[in-house]
KOLKE-616532 format. One record per residue (C-alpha): residue number from 1; residue in three letters; chain; x, y, z. Coordinates in nm, 4 decimals, decimal comma. Layout:
BEGIN
+-----+--------+--------+----------+----------+----------+
| num | residu | chaine |        X |        Y |        Z |
+-----+--------+--------+----------+----------+----------+
| NUM |    ALA |      A |        X |        Y |        Z |
...
+-----+--------+--------+----------+----------+----------+
***
This chain:
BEGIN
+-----+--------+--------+----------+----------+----------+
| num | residu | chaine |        X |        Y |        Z |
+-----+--------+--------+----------+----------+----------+
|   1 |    UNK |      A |   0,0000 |   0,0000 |   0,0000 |
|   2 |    UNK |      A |   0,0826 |   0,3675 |  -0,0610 |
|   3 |    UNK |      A |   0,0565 |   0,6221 |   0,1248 |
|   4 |    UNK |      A |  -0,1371 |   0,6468 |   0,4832 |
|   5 |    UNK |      A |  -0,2328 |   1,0095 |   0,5656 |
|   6 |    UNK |      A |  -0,4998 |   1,1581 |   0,4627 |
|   7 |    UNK |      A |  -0,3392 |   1,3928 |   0,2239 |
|   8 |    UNK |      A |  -0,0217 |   1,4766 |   0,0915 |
|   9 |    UNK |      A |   0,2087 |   1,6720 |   0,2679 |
|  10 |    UNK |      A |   0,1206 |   1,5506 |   0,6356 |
|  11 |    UNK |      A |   0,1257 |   1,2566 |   0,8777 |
|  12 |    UNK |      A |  -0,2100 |   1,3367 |   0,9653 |
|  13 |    UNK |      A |  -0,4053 |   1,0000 |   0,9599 |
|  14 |    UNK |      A |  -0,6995 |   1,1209 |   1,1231 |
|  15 |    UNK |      A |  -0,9929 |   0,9620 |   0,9668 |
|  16 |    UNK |      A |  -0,7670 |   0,8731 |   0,6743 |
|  17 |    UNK |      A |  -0,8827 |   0,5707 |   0,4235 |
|  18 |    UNK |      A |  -0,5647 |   0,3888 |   0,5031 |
|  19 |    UNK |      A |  -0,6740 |   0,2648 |   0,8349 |
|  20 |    UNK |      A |  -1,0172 |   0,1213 |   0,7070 |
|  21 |    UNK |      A |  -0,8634 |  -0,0177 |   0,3729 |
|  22 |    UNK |      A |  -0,5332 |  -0,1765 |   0,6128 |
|  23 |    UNK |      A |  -0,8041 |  -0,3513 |   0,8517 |
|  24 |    UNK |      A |  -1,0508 |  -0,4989 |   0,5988 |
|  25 |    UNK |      A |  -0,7385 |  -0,6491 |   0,4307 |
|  26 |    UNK |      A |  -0,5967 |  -0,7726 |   0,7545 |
|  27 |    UNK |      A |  -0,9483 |  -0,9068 |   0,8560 |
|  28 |    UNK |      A |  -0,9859 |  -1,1155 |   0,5226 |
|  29 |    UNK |      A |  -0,6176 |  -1,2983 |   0,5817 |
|  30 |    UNK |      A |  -0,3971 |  -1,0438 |   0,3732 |
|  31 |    UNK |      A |  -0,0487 |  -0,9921 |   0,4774 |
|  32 |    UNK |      A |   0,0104 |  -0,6197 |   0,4169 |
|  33 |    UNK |      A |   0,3171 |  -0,3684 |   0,3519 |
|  34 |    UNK |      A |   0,2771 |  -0,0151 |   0,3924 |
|  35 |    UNK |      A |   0,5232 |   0,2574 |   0,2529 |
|  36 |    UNK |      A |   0,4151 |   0,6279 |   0,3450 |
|  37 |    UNK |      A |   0,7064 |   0,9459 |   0,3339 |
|  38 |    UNK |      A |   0,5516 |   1,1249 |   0,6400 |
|  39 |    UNK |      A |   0,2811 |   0,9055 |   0,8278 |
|  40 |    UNK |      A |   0,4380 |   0,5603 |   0,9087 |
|  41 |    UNK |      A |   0,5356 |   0,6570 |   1,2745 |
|  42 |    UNK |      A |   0,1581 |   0,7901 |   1,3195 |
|  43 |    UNK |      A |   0,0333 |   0,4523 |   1,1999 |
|  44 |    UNK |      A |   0,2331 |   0,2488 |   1,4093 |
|  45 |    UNK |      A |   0,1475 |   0,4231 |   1,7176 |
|  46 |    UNK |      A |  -0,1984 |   0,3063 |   1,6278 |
|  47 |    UNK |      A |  -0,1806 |  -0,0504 |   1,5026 |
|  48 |    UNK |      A |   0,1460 |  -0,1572 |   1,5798 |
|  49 |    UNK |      A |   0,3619 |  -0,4419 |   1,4040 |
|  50 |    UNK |      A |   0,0387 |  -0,5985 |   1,2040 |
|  51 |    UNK |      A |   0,1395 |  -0,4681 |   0,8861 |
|  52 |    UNK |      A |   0,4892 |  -0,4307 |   0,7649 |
|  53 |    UNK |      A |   0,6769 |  -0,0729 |   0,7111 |
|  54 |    UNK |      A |   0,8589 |  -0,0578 |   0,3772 |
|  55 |    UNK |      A |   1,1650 |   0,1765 |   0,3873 |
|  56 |    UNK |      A |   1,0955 |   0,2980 |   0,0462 |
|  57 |    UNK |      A |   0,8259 |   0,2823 |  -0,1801 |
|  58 |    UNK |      A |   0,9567 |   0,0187 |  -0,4249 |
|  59 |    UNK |      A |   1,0450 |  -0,1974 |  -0,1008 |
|  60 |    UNK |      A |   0,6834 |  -0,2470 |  -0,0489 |
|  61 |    UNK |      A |   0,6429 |  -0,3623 |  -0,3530 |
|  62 |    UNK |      A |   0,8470 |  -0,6840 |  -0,3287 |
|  63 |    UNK |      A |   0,6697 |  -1,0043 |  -0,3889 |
|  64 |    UNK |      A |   0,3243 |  -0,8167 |  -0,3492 |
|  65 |    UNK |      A |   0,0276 |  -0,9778 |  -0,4989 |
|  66 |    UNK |      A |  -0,0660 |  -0,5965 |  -0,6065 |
|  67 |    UNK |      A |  -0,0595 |  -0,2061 |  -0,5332 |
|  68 |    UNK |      A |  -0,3109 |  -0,0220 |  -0,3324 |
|  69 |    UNK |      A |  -0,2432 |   0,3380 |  -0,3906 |
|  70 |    UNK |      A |  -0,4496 |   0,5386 |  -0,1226 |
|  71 |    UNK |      A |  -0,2403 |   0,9094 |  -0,0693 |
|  72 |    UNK |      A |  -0,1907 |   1,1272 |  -0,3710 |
|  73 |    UNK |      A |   0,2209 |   1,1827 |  -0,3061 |
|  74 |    UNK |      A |   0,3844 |   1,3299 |  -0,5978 |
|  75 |    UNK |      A |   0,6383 |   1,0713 |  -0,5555 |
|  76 |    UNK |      A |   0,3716 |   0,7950 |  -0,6590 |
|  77 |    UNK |      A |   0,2636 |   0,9807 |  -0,9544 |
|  78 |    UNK |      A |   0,5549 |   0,9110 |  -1,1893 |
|  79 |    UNK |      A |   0,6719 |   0,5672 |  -1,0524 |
|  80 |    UNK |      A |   0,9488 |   0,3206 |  -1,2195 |
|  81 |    UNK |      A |   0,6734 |   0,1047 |  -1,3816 |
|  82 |    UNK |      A |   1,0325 |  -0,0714 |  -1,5008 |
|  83 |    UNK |      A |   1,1530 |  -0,1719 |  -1,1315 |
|  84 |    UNK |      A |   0,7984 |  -0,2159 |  -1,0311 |
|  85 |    UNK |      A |   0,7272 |  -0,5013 |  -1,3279 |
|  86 |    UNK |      A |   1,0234 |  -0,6928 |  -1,1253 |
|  87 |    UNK |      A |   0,8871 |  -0,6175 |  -0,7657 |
|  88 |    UNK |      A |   0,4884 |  -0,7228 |  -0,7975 |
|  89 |    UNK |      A |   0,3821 |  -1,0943 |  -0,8632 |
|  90 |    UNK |      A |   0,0859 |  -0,9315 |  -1,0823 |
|  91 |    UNK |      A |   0,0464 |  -0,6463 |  -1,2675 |
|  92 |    UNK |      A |  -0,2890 |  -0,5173 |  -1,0495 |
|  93 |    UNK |      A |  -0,3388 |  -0,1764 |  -0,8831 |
|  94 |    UNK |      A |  -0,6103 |  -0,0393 |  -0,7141 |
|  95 |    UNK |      A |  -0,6284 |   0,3324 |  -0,6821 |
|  96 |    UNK |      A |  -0,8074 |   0,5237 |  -0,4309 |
|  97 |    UNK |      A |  -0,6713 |   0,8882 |  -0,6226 |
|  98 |    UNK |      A |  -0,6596 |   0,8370 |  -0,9735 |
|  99 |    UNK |      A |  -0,3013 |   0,9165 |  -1,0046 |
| 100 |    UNK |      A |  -0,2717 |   0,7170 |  -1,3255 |
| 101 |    UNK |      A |  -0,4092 |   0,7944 |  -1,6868 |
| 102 |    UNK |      A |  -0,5990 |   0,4766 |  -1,8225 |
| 103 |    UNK |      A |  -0,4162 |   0,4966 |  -2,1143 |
| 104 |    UNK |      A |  -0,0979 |   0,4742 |  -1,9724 |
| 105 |    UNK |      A |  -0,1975 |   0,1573 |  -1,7814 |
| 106 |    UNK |      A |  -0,3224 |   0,0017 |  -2,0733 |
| 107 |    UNK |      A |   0,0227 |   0,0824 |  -2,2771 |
| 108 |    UNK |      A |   0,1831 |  -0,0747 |  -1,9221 |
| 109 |    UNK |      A |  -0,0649 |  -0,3876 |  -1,9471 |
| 110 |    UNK |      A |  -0,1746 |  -0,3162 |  -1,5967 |
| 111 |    UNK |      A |  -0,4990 |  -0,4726 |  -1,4454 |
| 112 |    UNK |      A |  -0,6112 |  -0,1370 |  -1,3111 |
| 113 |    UNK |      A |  -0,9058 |  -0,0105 |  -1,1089 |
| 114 |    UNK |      A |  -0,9487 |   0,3492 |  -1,0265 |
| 115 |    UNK |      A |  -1,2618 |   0,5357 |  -0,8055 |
| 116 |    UNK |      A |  -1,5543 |   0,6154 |  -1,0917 |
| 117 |    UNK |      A |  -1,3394 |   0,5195 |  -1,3852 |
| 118 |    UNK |      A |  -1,3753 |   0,2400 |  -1,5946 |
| 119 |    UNK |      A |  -1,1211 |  -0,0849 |  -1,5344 |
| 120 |    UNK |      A |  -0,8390 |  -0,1296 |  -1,7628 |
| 121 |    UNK |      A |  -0,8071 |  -0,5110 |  -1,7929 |
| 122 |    UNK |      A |  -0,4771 |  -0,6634 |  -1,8671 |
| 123 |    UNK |      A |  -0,5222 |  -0,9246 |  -2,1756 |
| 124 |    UNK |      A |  -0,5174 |  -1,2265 |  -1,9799 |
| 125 |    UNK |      A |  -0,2435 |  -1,4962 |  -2,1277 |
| 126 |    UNK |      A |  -0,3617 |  -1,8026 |  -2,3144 |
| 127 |    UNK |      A |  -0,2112 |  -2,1437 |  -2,1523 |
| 128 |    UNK |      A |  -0,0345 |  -2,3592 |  -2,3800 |
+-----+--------+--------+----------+----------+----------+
***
């Protein structure tokens, strides 16, 4: 997952989306990795050691089933989609913000789903 405060800019996690979004996954058996520039101190003071904190963004990423982008950070609008093709076991990201143009996950072949847009659907590939 990134990004855990409400908005950019802030460790303020009051009432932020991360919390809800981190305990539904924990509560259906996920095993979650947060990465956040400002709020990860805020977060742990409120739910401890049940997810893991990622040093950097792209740490997070390694050997994730997908991406859950919940904070707007500028630093998550222009990722490596190079490094992160080598970090995530799928090419799937949800995201809370819109930060990515569909057409730029469909030249990526990402499975994406954004708030109120339609899904881009990675081709799925044919089994020999």
């Amino acid at each position: 997952m990134w990004g855990l405060a409400f908005k950019p800019y802030t460790d303020d996690i009051r009432e932020a989306p991360a919390l809800d979004n981190i305990r539904a996954l924990l509560d259906a058996g996920a095993r979650v990795t947060v990465y956040d520039p400002e709020a990860m101190d805020n977060v742990r003071e409120q739910i401890g050691n049940a997810v893991t904190y990622a040093h950097t963004q792209y740490a997070a990423l390694d050997d994730a089933d997908a991406l859950v982008v919940i904070t707007e950070w500028p630093l998550f609008r222009t990722p490596d989609f190079d490094k992160m093709n080598l970090l995530l076991k799928n090419k799937l990201i949800f995201d809370g913000r819109n930060v990515y143009e569909l057409e730029q996950m469909r030249e990526q072949n990402y499975t994406y789903y954004s708030v109120g847009r339609e899904p881009v659907l990675a081709p799925v590939e044919q089994k020999a």
